[in-house]
C-alpha positions in Angstrom: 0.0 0.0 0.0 1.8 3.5 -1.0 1.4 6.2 1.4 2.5 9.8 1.7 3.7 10.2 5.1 3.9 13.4 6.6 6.8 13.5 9.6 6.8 15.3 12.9 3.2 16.7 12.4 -0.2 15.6 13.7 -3.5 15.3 12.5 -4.5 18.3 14.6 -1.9 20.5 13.8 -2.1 19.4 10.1 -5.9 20.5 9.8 -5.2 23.7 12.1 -2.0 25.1 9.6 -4.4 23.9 6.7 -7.3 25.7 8.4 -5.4 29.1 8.9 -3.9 29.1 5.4 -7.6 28.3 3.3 -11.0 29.4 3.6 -12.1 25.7 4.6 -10.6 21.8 4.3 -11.9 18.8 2.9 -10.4 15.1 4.0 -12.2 12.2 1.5 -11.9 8.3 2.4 -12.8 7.0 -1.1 -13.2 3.6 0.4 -16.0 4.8 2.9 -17.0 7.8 0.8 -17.4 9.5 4.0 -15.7 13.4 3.6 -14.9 15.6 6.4 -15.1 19.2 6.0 -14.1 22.0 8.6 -16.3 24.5 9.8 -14.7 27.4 7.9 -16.3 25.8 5.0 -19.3 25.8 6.5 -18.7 29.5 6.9 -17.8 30.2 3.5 -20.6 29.6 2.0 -23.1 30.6 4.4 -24.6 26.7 5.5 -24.8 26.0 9.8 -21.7 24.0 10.7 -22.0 20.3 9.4 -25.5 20.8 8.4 -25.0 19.3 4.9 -24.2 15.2 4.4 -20.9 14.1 4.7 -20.7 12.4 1.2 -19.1 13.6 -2.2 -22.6 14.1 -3.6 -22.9 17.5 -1.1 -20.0 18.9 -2.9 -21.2 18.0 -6.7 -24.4 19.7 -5.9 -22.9 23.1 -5.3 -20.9 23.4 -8.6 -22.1 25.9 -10.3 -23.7 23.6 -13.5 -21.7 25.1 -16.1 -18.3 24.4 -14.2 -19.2 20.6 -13.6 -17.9 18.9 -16.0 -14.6 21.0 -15.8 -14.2 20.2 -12.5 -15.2 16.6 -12.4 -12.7 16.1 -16.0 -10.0 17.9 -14.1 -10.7 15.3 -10.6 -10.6 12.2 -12.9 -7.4 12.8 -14.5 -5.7 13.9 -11.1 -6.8 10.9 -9.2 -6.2 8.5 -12.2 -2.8 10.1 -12.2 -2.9 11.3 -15.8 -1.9 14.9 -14.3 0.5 15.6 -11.7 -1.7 18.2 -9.2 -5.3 18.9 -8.8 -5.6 22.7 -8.6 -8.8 24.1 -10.0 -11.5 27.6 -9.7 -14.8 27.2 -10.1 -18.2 28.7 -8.8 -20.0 26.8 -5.7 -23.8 28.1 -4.7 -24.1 29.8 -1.2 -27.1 29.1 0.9 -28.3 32.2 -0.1 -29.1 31.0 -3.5 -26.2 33.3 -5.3 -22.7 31.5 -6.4 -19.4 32.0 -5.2 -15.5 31.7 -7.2 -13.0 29.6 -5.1 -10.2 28.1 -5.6 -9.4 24.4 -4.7 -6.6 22.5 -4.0 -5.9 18.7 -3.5 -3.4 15.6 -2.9 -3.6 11.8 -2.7 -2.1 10.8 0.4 -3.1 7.1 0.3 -3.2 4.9 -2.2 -4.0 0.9 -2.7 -1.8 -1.2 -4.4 -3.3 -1.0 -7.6 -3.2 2.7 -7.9 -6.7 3.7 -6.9 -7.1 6.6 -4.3 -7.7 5.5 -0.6 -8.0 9.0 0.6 -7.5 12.7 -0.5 -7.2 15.5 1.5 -7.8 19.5 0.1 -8.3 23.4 0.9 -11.1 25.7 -0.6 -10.2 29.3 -0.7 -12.6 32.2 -1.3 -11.5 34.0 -4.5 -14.5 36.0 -5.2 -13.4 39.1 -4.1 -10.1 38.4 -6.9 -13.0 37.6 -9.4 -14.9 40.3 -9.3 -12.1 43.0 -9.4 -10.6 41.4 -12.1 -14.0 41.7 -13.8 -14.3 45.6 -12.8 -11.2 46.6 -14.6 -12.6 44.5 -17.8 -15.5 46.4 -18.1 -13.8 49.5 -17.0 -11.4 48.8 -20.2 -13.9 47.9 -22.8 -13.5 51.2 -25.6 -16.7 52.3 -27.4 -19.1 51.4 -24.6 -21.5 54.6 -24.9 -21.6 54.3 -29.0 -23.0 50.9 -28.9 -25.0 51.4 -26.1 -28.2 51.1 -28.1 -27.6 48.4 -30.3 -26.2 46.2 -27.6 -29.6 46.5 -25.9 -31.3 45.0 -28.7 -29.4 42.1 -29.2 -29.4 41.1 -25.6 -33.4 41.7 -26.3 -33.1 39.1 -29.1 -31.0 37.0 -27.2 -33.1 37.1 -24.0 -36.1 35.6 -26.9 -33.6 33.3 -28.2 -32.6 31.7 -25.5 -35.8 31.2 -23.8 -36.9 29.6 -27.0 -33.7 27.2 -26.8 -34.9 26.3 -23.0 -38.2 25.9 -24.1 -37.0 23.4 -27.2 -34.5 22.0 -24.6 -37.2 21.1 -21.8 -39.4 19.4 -25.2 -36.4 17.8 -26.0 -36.5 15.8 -22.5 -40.0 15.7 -21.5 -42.4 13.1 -22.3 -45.5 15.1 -23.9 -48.2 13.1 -22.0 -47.0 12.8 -18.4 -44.3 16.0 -18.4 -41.5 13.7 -16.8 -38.2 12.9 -17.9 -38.4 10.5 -21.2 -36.3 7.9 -22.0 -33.4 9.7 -23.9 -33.4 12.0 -20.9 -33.3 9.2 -18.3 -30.2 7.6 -20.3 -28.2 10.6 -20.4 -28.8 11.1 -16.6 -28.2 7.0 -16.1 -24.9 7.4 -18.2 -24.1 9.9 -15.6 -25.1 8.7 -12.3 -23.7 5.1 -13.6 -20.1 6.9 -13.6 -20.4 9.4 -10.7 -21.3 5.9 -8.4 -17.9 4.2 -9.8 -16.6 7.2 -9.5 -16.3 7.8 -5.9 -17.6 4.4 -4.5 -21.3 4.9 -4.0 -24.2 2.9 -4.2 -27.0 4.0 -7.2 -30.2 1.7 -7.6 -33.1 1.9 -10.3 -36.3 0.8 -10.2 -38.4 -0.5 -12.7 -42.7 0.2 -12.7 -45.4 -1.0 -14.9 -49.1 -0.7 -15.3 -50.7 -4.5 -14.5 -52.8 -5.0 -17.3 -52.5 -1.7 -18.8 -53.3 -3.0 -22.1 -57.0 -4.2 -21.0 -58.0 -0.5 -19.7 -57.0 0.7 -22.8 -59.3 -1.8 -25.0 -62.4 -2.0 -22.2 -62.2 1.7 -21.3 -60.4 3.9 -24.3 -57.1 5.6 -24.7 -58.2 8.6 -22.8 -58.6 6.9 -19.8 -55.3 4.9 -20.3 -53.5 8.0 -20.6 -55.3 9.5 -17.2 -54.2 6.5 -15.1 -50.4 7.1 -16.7 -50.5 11.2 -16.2 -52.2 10.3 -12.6 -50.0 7.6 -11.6 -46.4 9.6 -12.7 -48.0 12.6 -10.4 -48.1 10.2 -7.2 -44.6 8.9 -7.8 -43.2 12.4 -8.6 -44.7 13.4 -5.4 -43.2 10.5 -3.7 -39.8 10.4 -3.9 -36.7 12.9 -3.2 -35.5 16.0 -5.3 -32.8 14.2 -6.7 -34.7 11.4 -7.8 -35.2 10.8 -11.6 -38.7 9.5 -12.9 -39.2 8.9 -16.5 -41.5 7.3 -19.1 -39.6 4.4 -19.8 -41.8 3.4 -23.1 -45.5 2.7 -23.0 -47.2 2.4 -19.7 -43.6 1.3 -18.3 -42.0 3.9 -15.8 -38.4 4.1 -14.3 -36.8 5.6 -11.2 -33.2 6.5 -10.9 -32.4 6.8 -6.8 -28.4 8.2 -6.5 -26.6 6.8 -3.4 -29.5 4.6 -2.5 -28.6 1.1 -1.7 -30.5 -2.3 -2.7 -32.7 -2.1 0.6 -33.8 1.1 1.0 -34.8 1.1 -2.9 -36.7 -1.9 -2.3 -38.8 -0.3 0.5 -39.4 3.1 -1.9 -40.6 0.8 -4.5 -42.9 -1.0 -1.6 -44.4 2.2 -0.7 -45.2 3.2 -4.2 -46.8 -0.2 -4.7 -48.8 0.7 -1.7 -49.9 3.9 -2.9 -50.6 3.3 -6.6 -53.2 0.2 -5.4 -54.6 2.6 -2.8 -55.4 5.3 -5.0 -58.5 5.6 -6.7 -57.7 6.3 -10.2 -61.8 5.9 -11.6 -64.6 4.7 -9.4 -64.7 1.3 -12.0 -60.9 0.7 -12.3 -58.7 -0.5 -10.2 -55.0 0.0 -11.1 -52.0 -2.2 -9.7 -48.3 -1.6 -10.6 -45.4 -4.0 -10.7 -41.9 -3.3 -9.6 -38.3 -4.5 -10.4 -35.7 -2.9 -8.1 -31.7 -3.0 -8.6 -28.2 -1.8 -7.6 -25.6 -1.0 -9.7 -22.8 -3.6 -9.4 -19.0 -3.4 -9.5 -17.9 -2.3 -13.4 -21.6 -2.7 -14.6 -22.6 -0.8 -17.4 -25.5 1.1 -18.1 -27.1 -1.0 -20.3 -26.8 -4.4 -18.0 -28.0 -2.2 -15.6 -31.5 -1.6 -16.9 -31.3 -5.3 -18.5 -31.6 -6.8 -15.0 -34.0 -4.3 -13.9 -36.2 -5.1 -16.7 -35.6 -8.9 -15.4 -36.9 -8.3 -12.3 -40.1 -6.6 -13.5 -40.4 -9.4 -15.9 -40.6 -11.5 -12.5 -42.3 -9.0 -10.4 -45.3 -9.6 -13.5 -44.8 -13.4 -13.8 -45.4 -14.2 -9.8 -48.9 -12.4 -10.2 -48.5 -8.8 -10.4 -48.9 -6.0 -7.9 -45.6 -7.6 -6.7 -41.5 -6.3 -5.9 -38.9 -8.0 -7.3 -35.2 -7.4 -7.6 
């Protein structure tokens, strides 16, 4: 096992120097996945003192979206040693809702055998105040300002239409146009990602699979129209049922599937019991009564996307074959 040793200094006095010379420290055991961080980072961006969870997914929720994949290219090639430092700025979200610029800094001090990080250790440092003046002068330097006043307003009037047609063609793009969840190019992209963010850093990432029991026989007895109220009905409940950073999409059909980040095998299993609980207690139409199968699975070891999904389709397929109304994994 490699190690960097550092002589003739303790943990304490370690994180106290680190503590005076940054804005806030970060320790990260990748085999646990548990990260400490101090209370001056805490401070920094405005949160109570370890009021946030102590796992990597706290820190990719603050990147500012457009830095993300900066950051996370930038981590990769550090701790797969294809650079030599980790030393990156980017923006992180305050409690307050606005973003921040700081600067952060990080080493390997433990390593396995085979190269993969045991644990990292890092300093954040607020640099907004560097940010911003740098910014001032900028502006303060751009020639011609008061000539193109006018026309400049116009085209950031144009581009203000532009753009929110381009969100608007963007949210189409992703939506499913009966239900307005997530469809199913949406919930691969998104799978793609979670898939690598849980190999990533060690986490656990399950998916569970629904379907309408005997969808096919509403539609024929009772008409489209009703079909597509028990699907626009039934996404609602579910939507309202699980966590913020949840995923549910339309699958295909009347089939439905749930991507739960850093959930492991049994806690998927009791969301997906509770859903089945509420979908067969709900009363869709006062002549129909709707049941929903479930197949629930975690993300093993080097498993791709794609085997994924197969084995969550699997268990549905067995959830459905035992009798319906049913969870499987």
């Amino acid at each position: 096992m490699k190690q960097v040793l550092i002589p003739e200094m303790s943990k304490q006095s370690l994180a106290a120097t680190l503590e005076i010379i940054s804005d806030g420290i970060w320790d990260w055991n990748a085999t646990t996945g548990y990260v400490y961080r101090s209370p001056g980072w805490y401070t920094m961006l405005g949160y109570d003192i370890h009021s946030l969870d102590n796992t990597v997914f706290t820190w990719e929720s603050v990147i500012h979206k457009d830095d993300f994949n900066r950051v996370m290219t930038h981590f990769d090639e550090y701790i797969t040693q294809k650079s030599k430092e980790y030393n990156i700025q980017y923006r992180c979200r305050t409690k307050l809702g606005d973003y921040i610029w700081i600067e952060d800094r990080g080493k390997v001090i433990e390593r396995s055998d085979d190269g993969s990080v045991i644990r990292m250790i890092g300093a954040h440092r607020n640099i907004n105040a560097e940010k911003l003046l740098l910014e001032k002068f900028r502006l303060k330097n751009q020639s011609l300002e008061n000539m193109i006043e006018e026309r400049t307003k116009e085209l950031v009037d144009i581009n203000r239409v532009l753009e929110m047609k381009v969100e608007e063609a963007q949210r189409l793009a992703i939506t499913d146009s009966l239900t307005s969840v997530s469809n199913r190019y949406h919930f691969e992209k998104v799978l793609n990602r979670e898939v690598e963010r849980a190999h990533r850093f060690n986490e656990p990432l399950s998916i569970v699979s629904i379907d309408v029991d005997h969808f096919k026989q509403i539609n024929d007895h009772y008409g489209h129209a009703i079909g597509d109220m028990v699907l626009i009905k039934l996404t609602k409940i579910i939507k309202s049922s699980i966590r913020e950073i949840d995923l549910l999409s339309r699958w295909g059909g009347d089939e439905l599937m749930i991507v739960l980040p850093n959930t492991v095998l049994n806690d998927a299993i009791d969301v997906a019991e509770k859903l089945r609980k509420l979908v067969s207690n709900t009363d869709f139409n006062k002549t129909i009564n709707v049941t929903s199968s479930f197949g629930v699975v975690q993300l093993l070891q080097d498993e791709s996307s794609m085997r994924f999904t197969n084995r969550a389709d699997h268990a549905l397929y067995k959830s459905k074959k035992s009798g319906r109304n049913v969870v499987h994994t």
